[in-house]
Backbone bond lengths (Angstrom), bond angles and torsions (degrees), N, CA, C in turn:
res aa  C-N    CA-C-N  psi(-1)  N-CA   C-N-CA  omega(-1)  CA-C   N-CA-C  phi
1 X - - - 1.445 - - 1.524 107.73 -
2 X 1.657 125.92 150.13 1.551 113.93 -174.73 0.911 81.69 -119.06
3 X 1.745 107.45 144.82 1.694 127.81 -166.65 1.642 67.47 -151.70
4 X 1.951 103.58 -169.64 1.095 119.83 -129.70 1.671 88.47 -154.69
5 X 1.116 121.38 84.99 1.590 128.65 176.67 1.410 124.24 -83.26
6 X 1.172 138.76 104.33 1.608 112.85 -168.55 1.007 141.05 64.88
7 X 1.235 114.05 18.55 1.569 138.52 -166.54 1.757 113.96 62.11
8 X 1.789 125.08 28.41 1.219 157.43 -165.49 1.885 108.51 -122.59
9 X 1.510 116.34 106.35 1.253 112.90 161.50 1.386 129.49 -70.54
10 X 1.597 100.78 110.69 1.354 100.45 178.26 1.505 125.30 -96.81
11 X 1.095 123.06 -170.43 1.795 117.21 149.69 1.041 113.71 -166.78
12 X 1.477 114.30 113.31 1.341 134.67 -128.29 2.430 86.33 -136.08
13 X 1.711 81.88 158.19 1.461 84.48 156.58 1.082 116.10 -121.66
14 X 1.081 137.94 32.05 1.405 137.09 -166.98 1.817 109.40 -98.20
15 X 1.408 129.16 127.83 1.497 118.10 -152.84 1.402 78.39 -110.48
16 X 1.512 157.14 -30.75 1.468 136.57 152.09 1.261 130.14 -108.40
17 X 1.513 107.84 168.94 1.548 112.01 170.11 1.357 113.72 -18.92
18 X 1.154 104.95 -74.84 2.136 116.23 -165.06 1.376 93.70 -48.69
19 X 1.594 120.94 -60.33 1.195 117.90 -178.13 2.103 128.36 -31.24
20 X 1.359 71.88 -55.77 1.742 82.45 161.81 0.716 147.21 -58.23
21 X 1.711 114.09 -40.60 1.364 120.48 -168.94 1.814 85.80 -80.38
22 X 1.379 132.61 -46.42 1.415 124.38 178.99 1.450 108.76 -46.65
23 X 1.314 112.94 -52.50 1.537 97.63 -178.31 1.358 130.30 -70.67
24 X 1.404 120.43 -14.14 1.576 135.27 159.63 1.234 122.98 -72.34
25 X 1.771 114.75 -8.08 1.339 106.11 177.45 1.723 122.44 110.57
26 X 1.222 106.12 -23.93 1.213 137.98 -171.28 1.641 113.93 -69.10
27 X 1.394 128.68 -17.59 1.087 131.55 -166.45 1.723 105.18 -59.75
28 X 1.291 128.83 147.72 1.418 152.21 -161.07 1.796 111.86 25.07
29 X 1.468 106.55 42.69 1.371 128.19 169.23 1.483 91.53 -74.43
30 X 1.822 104.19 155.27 1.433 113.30 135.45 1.486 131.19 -103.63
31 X 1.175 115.03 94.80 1.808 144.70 -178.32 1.484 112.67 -91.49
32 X 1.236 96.80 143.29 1.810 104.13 141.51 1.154 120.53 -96.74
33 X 1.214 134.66 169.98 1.127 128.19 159.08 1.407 125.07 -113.37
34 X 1.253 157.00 140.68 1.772 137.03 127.79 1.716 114.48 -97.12
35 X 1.317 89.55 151.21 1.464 104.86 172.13 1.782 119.27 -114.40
36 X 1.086 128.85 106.32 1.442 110.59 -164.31 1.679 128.63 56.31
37 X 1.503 96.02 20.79 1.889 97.01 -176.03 1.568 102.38 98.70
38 X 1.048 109.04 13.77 1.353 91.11 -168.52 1.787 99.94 -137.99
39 X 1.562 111.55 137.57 1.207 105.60 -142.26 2.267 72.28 -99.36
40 X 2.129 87.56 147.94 1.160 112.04 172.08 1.305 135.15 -102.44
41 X 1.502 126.43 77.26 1.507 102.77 -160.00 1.960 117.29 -59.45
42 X 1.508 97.88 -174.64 1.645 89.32 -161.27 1.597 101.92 -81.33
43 X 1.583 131.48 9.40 1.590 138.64 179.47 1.589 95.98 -100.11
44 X 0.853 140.96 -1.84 1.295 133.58 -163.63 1.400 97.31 -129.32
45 X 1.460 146.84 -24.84 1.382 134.88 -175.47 1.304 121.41 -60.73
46 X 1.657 119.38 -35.08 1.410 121.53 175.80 1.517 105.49 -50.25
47 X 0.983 115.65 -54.37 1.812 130.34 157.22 1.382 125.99 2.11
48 X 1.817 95.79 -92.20 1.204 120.23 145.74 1.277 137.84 24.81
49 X 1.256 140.53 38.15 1.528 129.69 -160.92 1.142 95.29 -88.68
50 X 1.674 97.45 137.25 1.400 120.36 175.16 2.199 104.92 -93.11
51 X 1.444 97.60 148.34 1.520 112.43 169.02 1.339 98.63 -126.56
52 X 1.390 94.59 161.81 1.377 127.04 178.74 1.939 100.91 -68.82
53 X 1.234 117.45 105.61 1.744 108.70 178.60 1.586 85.83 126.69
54 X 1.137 124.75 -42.07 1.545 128.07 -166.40 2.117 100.70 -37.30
55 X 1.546 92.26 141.41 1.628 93.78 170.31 1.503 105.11 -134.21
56 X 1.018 129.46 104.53 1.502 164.15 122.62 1.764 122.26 -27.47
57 X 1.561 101.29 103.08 1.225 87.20 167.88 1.920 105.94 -131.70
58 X 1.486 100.40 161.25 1.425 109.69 -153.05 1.553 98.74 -125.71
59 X 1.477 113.76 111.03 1.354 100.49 -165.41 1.982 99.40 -131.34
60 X 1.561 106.34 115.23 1.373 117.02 178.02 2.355 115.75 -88.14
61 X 1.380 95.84 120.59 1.699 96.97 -168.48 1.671 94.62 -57.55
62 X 1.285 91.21 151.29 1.840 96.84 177.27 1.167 98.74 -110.38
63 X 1.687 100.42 176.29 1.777 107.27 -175.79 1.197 98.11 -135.36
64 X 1.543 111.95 147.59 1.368 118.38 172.57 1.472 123.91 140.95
65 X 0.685 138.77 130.87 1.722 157.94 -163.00 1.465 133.26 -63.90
C-alpha cells in the first residue's frame, strides 16, 4: 500500500503502526510516532491501522550539545 513516511512515498505492507515501524527498521528504537497528525503513543500502535494515503511521521530524539 503507498502511504507517506516523513514526507517520503513509500509502499509498504505493513497494515499497522508497529507493523511499520518493524518493517522500516525501527524495531526497539526510541521514536515518537504520528499517524495522520495525530500523535501515537508506543501502547496504541499495534492499534493503529494503517490506509493506503496514510502519512506517518517517525521522529528519533537526538543527542548533542
Amino acid at each position: 500500500m503507498k502511504i507517506t513516511v516523513n514526507d517520503e512515498a513509500q509502499d509498504v505492507s505493513a497494515t499497522t503502526l508497529a507493523g511499520l515501524i518493524d518493517e522500516l527498521g525501527y524495531a526497539g528504537a526510541r521514536i515518537a510516532t504520528a499517524l495522520n497528525g495525530q500523535f501515537v503513543p508506543k501502547t496504541e500502535r499495534e492499534r493503529a491501522a494503517l490506509a493506503a494515503g496514510a502519512r506517518v511521521e517517525i521522529v528519533a530524539p537526538m543527542q548533542g550539545g
